[in-house]
C-alpha positions as CSV (number, residue, x, y, z in Angstrom):
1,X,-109.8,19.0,8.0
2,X,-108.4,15.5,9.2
3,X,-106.2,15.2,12.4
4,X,-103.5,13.4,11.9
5,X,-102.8,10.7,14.4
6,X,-99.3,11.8,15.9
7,X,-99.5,9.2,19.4
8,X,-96.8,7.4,20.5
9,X,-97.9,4.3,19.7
10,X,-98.4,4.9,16.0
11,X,-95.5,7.0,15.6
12,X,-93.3,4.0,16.6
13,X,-94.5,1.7,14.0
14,X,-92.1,0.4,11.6
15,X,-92.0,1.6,8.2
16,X,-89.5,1.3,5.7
17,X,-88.8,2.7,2.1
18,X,-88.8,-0.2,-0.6
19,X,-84.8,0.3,-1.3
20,X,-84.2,-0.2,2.1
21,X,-82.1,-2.9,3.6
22,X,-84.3,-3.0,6.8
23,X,-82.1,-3.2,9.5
24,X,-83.7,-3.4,12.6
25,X,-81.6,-5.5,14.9
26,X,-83.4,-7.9,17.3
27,X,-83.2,-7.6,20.8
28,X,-80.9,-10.5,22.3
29,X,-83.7,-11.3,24.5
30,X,-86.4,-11.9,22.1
31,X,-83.7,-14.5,20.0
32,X,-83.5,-15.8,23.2
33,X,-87.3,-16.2,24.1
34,X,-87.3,-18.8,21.2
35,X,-85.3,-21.2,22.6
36,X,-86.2,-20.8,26.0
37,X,-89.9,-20.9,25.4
38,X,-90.6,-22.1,21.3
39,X,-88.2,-24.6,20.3
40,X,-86.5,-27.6,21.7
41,X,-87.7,-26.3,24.9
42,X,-84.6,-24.7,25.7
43,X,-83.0,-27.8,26.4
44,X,-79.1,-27.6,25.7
45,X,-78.4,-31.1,25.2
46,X,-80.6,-30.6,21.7
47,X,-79.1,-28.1,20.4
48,X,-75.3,-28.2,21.5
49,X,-74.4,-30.5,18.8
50,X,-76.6,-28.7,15.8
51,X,-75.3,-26.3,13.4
52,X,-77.5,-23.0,12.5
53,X,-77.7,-20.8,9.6
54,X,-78.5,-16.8,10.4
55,X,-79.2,-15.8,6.9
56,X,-79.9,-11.8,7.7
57,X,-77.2,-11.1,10.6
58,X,-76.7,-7.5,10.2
59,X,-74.2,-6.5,12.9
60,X,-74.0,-10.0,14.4
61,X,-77.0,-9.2,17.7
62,X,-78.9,-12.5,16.9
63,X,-76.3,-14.9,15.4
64,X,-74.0,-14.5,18.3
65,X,-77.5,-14.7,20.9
66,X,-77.9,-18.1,19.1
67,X,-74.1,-19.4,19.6
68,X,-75.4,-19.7,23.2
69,X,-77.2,-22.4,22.6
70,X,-75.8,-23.5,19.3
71,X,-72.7,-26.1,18.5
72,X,-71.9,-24.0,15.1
73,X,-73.7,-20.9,13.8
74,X,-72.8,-19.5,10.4
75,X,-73.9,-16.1,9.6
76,X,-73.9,-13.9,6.6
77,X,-76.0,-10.8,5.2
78,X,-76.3,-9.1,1.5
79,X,-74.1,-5.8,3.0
80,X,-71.4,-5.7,4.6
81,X,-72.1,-5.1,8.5
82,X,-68.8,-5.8,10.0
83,X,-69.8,-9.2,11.0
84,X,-70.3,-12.5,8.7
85,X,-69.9,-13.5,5.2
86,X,-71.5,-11.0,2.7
87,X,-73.4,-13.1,0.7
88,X,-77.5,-12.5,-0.6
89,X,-79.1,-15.6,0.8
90,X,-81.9,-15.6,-2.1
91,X,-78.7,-17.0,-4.6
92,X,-77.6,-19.3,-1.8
93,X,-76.7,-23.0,-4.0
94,X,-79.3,-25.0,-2.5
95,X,-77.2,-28.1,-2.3
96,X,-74.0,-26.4,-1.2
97,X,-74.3,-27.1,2.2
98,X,-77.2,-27.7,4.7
99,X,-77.7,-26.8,8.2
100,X,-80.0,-28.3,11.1
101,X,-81.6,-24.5,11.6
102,X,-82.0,-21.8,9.5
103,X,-83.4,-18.6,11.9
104,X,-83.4,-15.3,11.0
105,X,-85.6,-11.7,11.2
106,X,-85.9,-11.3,7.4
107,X,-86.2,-8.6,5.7
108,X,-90.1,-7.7,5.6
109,X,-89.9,-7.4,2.1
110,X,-88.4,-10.9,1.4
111,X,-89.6,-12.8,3.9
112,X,-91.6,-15.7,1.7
113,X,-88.5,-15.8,-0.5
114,X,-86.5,-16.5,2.5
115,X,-88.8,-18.8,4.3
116,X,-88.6,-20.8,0.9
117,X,-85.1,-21.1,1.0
118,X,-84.9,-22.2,4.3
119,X,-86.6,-24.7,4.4
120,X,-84.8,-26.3,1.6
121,X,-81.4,-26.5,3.0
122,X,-82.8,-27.1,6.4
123,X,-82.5,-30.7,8.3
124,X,-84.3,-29.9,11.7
125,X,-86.4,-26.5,11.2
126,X,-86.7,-22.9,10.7
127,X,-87.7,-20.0,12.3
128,X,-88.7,-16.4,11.6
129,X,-89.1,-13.6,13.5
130,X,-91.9,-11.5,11.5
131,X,-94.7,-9.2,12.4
132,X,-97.7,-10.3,13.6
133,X,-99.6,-9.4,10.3
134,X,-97.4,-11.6,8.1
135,X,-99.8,-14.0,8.5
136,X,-102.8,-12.3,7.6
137,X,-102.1,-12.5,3.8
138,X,-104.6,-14.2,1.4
139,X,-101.8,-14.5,-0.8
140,X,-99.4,-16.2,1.6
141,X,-101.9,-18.0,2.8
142,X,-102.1,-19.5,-0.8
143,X,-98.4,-19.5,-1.2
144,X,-97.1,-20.7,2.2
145,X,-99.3,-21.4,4.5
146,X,-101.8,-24.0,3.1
147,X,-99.2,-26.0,1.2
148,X,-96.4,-25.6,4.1
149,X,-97.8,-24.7,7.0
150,X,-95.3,-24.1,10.5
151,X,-95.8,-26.0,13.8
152,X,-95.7,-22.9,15.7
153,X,-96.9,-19.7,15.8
154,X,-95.6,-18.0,18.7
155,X,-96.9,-14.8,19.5
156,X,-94.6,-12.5,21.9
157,X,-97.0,-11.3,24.9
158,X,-94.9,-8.5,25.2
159,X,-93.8,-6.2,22.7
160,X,-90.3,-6.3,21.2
161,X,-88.6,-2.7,20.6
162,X,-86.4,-2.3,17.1
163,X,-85.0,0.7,16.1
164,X,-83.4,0.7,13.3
165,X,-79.4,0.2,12.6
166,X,-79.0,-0.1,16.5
167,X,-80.1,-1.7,19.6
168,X,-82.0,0.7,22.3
169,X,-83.2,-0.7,25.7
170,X,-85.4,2.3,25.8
171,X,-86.7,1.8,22.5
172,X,-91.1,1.4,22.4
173,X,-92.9,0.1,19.8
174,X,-96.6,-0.4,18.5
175,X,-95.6,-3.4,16.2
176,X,-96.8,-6.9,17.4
177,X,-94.1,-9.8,16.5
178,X,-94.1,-13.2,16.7
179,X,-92.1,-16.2,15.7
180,X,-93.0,-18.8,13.0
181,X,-91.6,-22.2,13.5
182,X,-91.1,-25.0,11.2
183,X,-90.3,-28.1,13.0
184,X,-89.4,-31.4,10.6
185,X,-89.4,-33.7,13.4
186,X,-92.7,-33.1,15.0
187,X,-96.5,-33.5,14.3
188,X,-97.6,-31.1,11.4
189,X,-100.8,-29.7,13.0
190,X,-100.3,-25.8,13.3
191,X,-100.1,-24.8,17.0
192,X,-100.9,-21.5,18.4
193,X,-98.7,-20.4,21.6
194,X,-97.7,-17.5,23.1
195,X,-94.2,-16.3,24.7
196,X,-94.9,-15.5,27.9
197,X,-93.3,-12.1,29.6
198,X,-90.0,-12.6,29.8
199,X,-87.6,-9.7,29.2
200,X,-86.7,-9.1,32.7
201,X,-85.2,-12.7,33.2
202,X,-83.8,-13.2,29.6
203,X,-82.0,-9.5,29.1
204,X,-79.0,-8.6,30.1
205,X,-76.6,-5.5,30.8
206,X,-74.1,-6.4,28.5
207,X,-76.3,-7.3,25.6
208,X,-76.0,-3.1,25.0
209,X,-72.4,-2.7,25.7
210,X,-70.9,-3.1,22.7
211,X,-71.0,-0.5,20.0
212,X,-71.6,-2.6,16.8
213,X,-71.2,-1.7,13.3
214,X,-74.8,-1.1,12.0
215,X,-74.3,-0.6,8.6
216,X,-75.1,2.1,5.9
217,X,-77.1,5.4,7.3
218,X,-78.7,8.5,5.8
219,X,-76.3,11.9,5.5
220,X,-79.5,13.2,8.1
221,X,-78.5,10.5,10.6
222,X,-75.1,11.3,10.6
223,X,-75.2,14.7,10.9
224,X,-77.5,14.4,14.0
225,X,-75.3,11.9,15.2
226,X,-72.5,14.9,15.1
227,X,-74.9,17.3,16.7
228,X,-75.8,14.9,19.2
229,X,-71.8,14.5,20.3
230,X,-71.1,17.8,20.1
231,X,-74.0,18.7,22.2
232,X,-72.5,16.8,25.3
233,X,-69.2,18.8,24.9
234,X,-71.0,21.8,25.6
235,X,-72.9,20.8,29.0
């Protein structure tokens, strides 16, 4: 008889079907973390005057984290989230327009395809918020990695929570992430860093104010959404 493993930890991985549009919104802090600790070393006089591409926005959490820092950020996704232009960044015209950044949390899925992109219509760099295995891959290590490989690896030291098609400051997690940065202007030796703990002095109340649109959820979600409301009426 096998025991299933029903912990905390492993029940909090992130799993998704293969028709799903992963929406897992990233924590404002953690798009913050990257600039602060990863690229351009937070400096605002670097990146004041640089335009960024947020090719996966969802309901906005990361592209409008980034127009802190950023002169012009553009934003889109393939559905319609209430925020951005709808618009699948895979058919993207590579010589339409190009941007100094291109950073994103892709979906899992399509991440290669996306990293691809990016770095074609890219002047200055890209980065991508993935999970720590991404880069474990024999086959992206022949596809990416040894013909392209990024200037950064920056692992989080602390874990980053995402539940999906909302933001929780409660949420837990047993998933590792880390970004991967491709820097133009710098040396091209990989470099292995790590975000130091940082959540405390980069999050911030309002960050989970605002009741954003997150997109397309399952008849089961809604109804225990309902349940959930009506619930609270009782007591």
């Amino acid at each position: 008889m096998t025991n299933q493993n029903k912990s905390h930890a492993v029940m909090a991985q992130r799993s998704e079907a293969k028709d799903s549009l992963d929406n897992f919104p990233t924590p404002p802090w953690a798009t913050r973390a990257l600039v602060e600790h990863v690229i351009e070393r937070g400096n605002a006089r670097f990146l004041s005057s640089m335009s960024c591409l947020e090719p996966a926005c969802g309901a906005g959490h990361m592209a409008k984290t980034l127009a802190e820092y950023f002169g012009t950020v553009s934003a889109s996704d393939i559905y319609s989230y209430g925020y951005g232009k709808v618009e699948n960044f895979l058919d993207r015209d590579e010589n339409s327009e190009e941007f100094d950044w291109v950073i994103t949390n892709p979906p899992f899925k399509y991440a290669e395809e996306f990293i691809s992109k990016a770095l074609k219509i890219s002047n200055r760099g890209v980065a991508m918020l993935v999970r720590t295995v991404f880069i474990e891959s024999v086959g992206r290590y022949n596809r990416i990695f040894s013909k392209n490989p990024p200037q950064k690896f920056a692992q989080f030291s602390e874990r980053v929570p995402m539940v999906k098609g909302r933001l929780d400051k409660k949420a837990s997690t047993a998933t590792g992430y880390s970004w991967i940065v491709w820097e133009k202007n710098i040396s091209p030796e990989p470099r292995l860093l790590w975000v130091p703990p940082c959540r405390k002095s980069l999050e911030r109340e309002e960050d989970y104010l605002e009741d954003l649109s997150s997109g397309p959820v399952s008849e089961h979600y809604e109804a225990s959404l309902k349940l959930e409301a009506t619930q609270k009426t009782m007591f």
